[in-house]
C-alpha positions in Angstrom: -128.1 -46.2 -39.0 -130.4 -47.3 -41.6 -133.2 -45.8 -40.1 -131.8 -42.4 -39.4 -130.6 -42.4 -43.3 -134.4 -43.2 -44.0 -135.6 -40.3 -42.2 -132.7 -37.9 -43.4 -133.4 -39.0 -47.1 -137.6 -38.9 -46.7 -137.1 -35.3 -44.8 -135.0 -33.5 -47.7 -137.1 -35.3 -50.5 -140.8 -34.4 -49.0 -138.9 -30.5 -47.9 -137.7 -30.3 -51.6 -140.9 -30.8 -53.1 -143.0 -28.3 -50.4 -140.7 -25.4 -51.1 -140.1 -25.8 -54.8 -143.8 -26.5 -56.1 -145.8 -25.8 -52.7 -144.0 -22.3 -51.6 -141.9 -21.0 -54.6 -144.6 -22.2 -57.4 -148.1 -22.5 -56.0 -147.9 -19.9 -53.3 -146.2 -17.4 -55.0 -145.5 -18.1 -58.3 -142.1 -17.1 -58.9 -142.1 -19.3 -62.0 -144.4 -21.0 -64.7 -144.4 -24.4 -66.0 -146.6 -26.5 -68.5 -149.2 -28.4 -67.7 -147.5 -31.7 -68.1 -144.5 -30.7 -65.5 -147.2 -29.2 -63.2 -148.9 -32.5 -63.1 -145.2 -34.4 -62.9 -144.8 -32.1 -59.5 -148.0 -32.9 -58.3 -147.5 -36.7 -58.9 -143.7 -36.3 -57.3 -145.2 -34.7 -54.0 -147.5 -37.4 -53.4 -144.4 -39.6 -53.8 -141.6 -37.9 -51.6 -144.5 -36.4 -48.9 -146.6 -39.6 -48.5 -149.0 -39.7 -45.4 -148.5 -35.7 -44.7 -149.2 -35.1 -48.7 -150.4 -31.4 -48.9 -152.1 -30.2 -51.7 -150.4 -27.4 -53.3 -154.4 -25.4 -54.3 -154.8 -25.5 -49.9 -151.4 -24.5 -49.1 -151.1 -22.1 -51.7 -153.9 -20.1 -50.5 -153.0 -20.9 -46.5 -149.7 -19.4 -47.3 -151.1 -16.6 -49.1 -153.1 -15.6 -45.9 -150.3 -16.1 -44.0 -148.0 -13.2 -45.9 -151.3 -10.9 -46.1 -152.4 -11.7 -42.3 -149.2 -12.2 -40.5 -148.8 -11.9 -36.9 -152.3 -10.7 -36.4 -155.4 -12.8 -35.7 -156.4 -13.7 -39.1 -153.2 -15.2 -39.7 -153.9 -19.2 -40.2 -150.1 -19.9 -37.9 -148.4 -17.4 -35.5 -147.3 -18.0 -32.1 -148.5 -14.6 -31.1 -152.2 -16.1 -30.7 -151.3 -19.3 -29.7 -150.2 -20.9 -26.3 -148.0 -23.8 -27.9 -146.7 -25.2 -31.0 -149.0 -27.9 -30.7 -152.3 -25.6 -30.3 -150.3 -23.2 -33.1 -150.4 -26.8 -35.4 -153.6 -28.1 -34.8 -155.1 -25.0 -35.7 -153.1 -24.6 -38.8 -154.0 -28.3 -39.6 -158.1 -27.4 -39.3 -157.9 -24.2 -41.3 -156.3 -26.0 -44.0 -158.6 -28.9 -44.2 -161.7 -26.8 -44.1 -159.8 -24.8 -47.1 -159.6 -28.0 -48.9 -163.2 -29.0 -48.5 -164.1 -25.8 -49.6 -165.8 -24.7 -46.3 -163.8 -22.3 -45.1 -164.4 -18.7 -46.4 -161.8 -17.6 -48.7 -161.3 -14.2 -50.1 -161.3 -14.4 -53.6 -157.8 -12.8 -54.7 -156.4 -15.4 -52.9 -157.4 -18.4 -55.2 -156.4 -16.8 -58.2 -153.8 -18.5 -60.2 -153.0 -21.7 -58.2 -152.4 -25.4 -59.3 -155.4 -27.8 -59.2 -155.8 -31.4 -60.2 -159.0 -31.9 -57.7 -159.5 -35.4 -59.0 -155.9 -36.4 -58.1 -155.9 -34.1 -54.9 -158.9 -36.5 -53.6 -157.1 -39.1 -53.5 -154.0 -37.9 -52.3 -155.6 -36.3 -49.5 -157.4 -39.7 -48.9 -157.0 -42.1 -45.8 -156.5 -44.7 -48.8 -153.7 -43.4 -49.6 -152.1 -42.2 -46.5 -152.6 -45.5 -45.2 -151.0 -46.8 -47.7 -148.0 -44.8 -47.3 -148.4 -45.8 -43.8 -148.1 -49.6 -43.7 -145.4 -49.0 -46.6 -143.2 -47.2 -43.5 -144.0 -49.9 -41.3 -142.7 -52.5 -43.4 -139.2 -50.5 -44.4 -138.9 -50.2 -40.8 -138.9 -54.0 -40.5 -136.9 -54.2 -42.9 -134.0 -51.7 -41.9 -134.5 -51.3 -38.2 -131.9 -53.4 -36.0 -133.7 -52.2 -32.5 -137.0 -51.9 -31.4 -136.4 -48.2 -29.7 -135.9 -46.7 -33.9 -140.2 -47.5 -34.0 -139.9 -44.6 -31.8 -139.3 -42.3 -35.1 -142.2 -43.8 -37.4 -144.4 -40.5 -36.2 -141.7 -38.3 -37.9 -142.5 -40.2 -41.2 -145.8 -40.1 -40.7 -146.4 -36.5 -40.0 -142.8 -35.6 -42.2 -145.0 -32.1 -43.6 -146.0 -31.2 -40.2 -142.5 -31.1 -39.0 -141.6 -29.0 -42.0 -144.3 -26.5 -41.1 -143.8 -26.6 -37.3 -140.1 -25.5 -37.7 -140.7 -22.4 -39.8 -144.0 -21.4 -38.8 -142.9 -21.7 -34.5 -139.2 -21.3 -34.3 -139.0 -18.8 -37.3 -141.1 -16.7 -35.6 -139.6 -16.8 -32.7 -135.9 -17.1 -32.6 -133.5 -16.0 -35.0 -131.8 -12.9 -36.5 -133.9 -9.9 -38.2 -132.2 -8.3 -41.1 -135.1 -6.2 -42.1 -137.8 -4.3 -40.7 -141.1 -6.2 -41.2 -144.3 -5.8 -39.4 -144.1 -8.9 -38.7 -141.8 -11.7 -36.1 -140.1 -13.5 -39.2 -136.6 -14.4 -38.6 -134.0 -15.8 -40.2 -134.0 -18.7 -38.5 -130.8 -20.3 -39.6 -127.4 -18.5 -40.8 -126.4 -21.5 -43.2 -129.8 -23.6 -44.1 -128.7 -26.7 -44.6 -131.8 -28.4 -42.5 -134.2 -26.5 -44.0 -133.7 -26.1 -48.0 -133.9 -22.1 -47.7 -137.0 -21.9 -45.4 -136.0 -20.7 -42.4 -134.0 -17.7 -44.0 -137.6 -16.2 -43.2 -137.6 -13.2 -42.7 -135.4 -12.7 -46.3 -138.7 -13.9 -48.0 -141.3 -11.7 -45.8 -139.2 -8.8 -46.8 -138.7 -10.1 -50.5 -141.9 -12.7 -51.2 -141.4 -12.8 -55.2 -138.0 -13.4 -54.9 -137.0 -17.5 -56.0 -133.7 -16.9 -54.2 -134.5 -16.8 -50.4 -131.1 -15.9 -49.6 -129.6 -12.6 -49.4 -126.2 -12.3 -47.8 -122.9 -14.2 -49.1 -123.3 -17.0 -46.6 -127.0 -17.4 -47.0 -126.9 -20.2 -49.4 -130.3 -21.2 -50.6 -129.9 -25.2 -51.8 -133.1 -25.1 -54.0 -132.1 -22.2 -56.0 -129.0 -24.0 -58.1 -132.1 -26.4 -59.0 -134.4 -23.6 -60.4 -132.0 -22.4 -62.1 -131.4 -25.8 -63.8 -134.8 -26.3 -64.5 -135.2 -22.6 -66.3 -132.0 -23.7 -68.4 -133.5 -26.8 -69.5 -137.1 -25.4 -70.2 -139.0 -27.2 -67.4 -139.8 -23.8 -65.6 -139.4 -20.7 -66.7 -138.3 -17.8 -64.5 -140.1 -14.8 -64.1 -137.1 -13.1 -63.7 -133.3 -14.4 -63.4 -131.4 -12.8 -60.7 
């Protein structure tokens, strides 16, 4: 039991963090904050993400290419040009890297804007660190696990941002309900997100991108949102509109 509270605990921390600072603030930024809290975010991903740390400069502009590019063959994740989620993933996983090590090419209005602390990001991104992160779930497995079969969900620690991006970037493109016309496959994925923090109501945020609140109908509750809202009332961000 331990184990699974582990994982359920490690999957809502690392999620909260890639859709708050990743998604709603890096990608898209439906908010502003100082310097200082930017750097506090920065420090708090690295934390709750771990081994699958993403850096919010390379996701912002992945995600950006995604929204301008989606569902055609420039788009860095769609099922539609891939056999598999796995080939889907890998591919994903090398377009970002060569984004972070500045090798991939890059359109220029997409890097306008976005968060960078390179020095920190180096080693984040780091097999120093992600090693690190890595014994570290080792040895809280030996310290909480009361059968040798839990070992068997280590990999979901390991690769915890992976899974995030598998489940929206596959499924929500596949399955789901449409509520608006996109030229896109977006769907809302879920009718009440409690497993994904607001992602998967997907095909809300195609429709509406800027908008903080990614739900849209009554029973589309959107967990982060209460928490933006907190942090615009107490000065940390500050929305760019309050809806």
């Amino acid at each position: 039991m331990a184990v699974f509270i582990f994982i359920v605990i490690h999957w809502y921390l690392s999620l909260f963090c890639q859709t708050f600072f990743h998604h709603r603030y890096s990608a898209h930024r439906m908010f502003t904050m100082s310097k200082g809290w930017e750097r506090f975010f920065f420090f708090l991903s690295w934390l709750t993400q771990g081994s699958s740390y993403l850096s919010p400069y390379a996701y912002g502009i992945l995600h950006r290419m995604h929204h301008a590019y989606a569902d055609t063959d420039k788009d860095p994740h769609s099922p539609m040009y891939d056999s598999n989620l796995f080939t889907m993933m890998w591919r994903t996983k090398v377009i970002y890297s060569s984004i972070f090590h500045g090798t991939y090419p890059v359109e220029e209005r997409f890097k306008n804007n976005l968060p960078e602390w390179f020095t920190f990001e180096r080693f984040a991104e780091g097999w120093i660190s992600r090693g690190f992160w890595m014994v570290l779930y080792v040895f809280i497995y030996t310290q909480i696990a009361t059968s040798w079969w839990q070992y068997i969900f280590l990999p979901a620690n390991f690769l915890m941002g992976p899974l995030h991006g598998a489940v929206i970037n596959w499924f929500a493109h596949k399955y789901g309900k449409i509520t608006f016309k996109t030229k896109d496959t977006s769907h809302n994925l879920l009718p009440v997100d409690v497993l994904m923090l607001g992602e998967s109501y997907h095909n809300n945020h195609h429709r509406f991108p800027a908008k903080p609140n990614f739900g849209f109908k009554w029973f589309e509750i959107d967990p982060v949102y209460p928490f933006i809202r907190i942090f615009h009332a107490l000065k940390i961000i500050k929305l760019k509109r309050v809806m």
